[in-house]
C-alpha positions in Angstrom: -10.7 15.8 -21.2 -10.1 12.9 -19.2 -7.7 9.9 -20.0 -8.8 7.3 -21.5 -7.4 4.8 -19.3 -6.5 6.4 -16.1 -5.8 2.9 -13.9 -5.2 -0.3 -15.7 -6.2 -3.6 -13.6 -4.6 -6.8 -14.5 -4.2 -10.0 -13.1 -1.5 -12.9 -13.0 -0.5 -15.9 -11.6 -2.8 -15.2 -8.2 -1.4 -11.5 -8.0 -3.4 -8.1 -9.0 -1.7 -5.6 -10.6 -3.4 -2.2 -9.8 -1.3 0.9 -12.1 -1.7 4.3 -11.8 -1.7 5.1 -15.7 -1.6 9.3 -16.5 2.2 9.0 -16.9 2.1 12.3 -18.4 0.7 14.0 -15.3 3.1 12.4 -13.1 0.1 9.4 -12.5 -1.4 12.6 -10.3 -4.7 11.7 -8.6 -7.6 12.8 -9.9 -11.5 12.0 -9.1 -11.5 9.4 -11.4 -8.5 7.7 -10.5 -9.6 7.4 -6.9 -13.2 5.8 -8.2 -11.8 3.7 -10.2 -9.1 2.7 -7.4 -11.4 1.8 -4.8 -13.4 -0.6 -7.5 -10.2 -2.0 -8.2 -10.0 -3.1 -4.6 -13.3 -4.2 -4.7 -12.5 -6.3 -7.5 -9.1 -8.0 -6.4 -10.4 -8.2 -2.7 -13.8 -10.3 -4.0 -11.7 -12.8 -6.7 -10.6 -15.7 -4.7 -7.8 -16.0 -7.1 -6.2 -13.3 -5.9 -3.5 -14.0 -2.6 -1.7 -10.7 -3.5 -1.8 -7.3 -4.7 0.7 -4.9 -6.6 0.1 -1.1 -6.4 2.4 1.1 -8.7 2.8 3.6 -11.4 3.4 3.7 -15.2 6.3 4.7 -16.7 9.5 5.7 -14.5 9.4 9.0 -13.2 6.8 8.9 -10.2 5.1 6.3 -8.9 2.3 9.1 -7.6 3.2 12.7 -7.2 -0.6 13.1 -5.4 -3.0 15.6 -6.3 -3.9 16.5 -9.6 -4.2 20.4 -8.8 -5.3 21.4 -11.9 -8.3 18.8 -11.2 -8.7 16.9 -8.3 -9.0 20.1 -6.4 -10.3 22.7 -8.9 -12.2 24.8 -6.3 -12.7 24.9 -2.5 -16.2 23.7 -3.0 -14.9 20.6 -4.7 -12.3 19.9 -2.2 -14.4 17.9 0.4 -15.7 15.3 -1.5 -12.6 14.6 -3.2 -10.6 14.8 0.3 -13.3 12.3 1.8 -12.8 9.9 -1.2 -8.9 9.7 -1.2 -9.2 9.1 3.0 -11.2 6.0 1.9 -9.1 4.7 -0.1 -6.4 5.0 2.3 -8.4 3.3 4.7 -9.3 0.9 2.5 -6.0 0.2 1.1 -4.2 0.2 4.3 -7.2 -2.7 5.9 -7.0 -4.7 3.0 -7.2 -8.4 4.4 -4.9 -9.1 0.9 -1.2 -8.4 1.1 -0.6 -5.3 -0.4 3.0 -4.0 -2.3 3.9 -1.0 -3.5 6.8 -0.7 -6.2 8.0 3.0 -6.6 10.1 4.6 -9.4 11.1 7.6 -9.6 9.0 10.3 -7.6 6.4 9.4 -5.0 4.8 12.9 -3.2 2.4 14.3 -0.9 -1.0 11.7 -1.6 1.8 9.7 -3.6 3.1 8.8 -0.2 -0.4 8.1 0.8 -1.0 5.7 -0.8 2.6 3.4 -0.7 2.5 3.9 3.2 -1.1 2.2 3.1 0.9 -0.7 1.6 1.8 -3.7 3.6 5.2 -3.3 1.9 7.2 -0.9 -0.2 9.8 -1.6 -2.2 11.7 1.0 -4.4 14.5 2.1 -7.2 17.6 2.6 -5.4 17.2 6.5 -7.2 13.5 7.2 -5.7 12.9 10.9 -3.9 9.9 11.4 -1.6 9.0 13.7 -0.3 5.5 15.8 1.5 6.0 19.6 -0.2 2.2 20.5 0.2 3.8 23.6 2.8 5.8 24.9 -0.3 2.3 25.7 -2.2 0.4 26.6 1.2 -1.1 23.4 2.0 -0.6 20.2 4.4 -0.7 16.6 4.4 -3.9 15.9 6.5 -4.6 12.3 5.9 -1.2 11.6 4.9 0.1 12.5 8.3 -2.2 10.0 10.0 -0.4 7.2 7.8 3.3 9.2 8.0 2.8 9.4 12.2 2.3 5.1 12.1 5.8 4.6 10.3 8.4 7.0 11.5 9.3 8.5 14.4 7.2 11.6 15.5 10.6 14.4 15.1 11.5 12.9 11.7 8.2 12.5 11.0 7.1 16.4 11.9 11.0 17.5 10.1 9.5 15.4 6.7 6.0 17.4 6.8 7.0 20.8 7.8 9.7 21.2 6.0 8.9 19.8 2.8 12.2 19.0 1.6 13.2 16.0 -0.6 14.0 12.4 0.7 16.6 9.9 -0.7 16.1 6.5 -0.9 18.4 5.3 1.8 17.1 8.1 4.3 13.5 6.3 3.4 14.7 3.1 4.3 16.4 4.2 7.4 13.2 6.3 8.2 10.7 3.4 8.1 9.2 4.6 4.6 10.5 1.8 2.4 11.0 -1.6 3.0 14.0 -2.3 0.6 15.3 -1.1 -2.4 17.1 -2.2 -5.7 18.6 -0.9 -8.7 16.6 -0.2 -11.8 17.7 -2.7 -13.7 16.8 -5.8 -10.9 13.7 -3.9 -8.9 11.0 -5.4 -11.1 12.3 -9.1 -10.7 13.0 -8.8 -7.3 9.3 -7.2 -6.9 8.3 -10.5 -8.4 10.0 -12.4 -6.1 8.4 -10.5 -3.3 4.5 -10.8 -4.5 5.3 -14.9 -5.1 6.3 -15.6 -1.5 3.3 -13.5 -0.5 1.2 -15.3 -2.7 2.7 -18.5 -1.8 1.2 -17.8 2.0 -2.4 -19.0 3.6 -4.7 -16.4 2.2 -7.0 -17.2 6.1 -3.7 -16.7 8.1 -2.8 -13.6 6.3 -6.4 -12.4 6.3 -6.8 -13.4 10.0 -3.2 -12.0 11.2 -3.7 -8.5 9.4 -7.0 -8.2 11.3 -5.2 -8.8 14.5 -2.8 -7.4 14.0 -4.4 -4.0 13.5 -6.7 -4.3 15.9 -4.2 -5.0 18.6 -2.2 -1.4 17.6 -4.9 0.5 19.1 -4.9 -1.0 22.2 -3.1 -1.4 25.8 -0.7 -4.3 25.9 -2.3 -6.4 28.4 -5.5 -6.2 26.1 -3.4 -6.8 23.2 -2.0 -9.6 24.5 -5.1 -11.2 25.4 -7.3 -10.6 22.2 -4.2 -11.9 19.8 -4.0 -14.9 22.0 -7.7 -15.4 20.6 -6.8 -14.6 17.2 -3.8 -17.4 17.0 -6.6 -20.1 18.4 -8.6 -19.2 15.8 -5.8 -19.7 13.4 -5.2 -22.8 14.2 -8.6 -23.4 13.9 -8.7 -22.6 9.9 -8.2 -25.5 7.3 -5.1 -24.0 6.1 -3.6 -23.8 9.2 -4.3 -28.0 9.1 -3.1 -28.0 5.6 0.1 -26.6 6.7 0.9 -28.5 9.7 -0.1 -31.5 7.8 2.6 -30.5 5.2 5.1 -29.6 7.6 4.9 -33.2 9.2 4.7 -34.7 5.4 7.7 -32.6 4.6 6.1 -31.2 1.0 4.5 -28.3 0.2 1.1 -26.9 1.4 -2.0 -26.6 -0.8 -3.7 -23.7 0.9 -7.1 -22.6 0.3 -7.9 -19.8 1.9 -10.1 -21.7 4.7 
């Protein structure tokens, strides 16, 4: 049976709230929770109300612990599909012209790191564990690695995947996992904090410098150079970009639009 709510979408005060709800199963991954994921980003990423987006899970013990084996993958036939479907989400997640958070409690595993590595940002519970332990049950973190490979150097990187073992907070930091942490008590205000400066931002510039920005990772620096010299003209070129230098010079505080 499948849950009645697997992946709540809410909204507030410009930011979209996207929870991973099957606290019981450790908010593991299933079909569903992808499909209903992806329209989720579809959603937030077509409202024009939204400047920011929030990616975590209910309760306190994991934020995602990845695969639902008992469903996601219930036979090798099934497996493709499903594989192909989390991969897009990834991608999407990780190209979203939005600014994109993840808040972690507790665990976050194998596709669990997946998905907060997609995130523009991550910010955690000062007693988090990660961890990729897909080799302790005879598997390996294919897409993951992809994401794993862009944040943290390639030995620690390769030491994470093949040996599976747990990762504290503070080693995640230092690894280039997480972007900061905070205790329990302070990590949901602090989170709050976070997605209203983001949201407080030019929804073109963000939208524009993302673009660039990824674009520019792929390439050789001379061409880098030169294409993101294009992409700050065409910055300056947006009507926020003359909102904000208008407000600069007026000393008060910019009215973006997203233009």
């Amino acid at each position: 049976m499948s849950d009645p709510t697997p992946l709540l979408y809410t909204t507030q005060n410009a930011v979209a709230r996207i929870t991973i709800n099957r606290e019981l199963q450790r908010n593991a991954l299933n079909p569903e929770t992808i499909a209903l994921f992806l329209d989720a980003l579809d959603q937030a990423e077509n409202d024009k109300s939204i400047r920011a987006i929030l990616v975590t899970g209910s309760g306190d013990k994991a934020f995602c612990t990845g695969a639902d084996l008992g469903s996601a993958i219930a036979s090798h036939q099934d497996a493709l599909p499903v594989a192909k479907n989390y991969a897009r989400l990834l991608y999407r997640l990780a190209t979203c012209p939005k600014p994109t958070l993840a808040m972690v409690k507790g665990f976050c595993l194998a596709g669990g790191i997946g998905l907060m590595l997609a995130c523009d940002l991550v910010m955690a519970e000062e007693s988090s564990r990660f961890g990729t332990p897909e080799v302790n049950v005879g598997l390996f973190p294919m897409m993951i690695g992809a994401l794993i490979f862009r944040n943290v150097p390639r030995k620690k990187a390769m030491e994470m995947i093949l040996t599976g073992r747990m990762i504290s907070s503070s080693e995640a930091v230092t690894m280039g996992l997480v972007t900061s942490l905070a205790p329990k008590e302070t990590l949901e205000k602090e989170v709050d904090k976070m997605l209203e400066t983001l949201a407080s931002k030019s929804p073109m510039g963000l939208k524009m410098g993302k673009e660039a920005f990824a674009q520019a990772q792929e390439k050789p620096l001379e061409e880098a150079l030169y294409d993101l010299s294009e992409a700050l003209v065409n910055v300056i070129g947006t009507q926020d970009a003359a909102e904000g230098i208008s407000a600069f010079k007026e000393k008060r505080k910019p009215q973006f639009i997203g233009a």
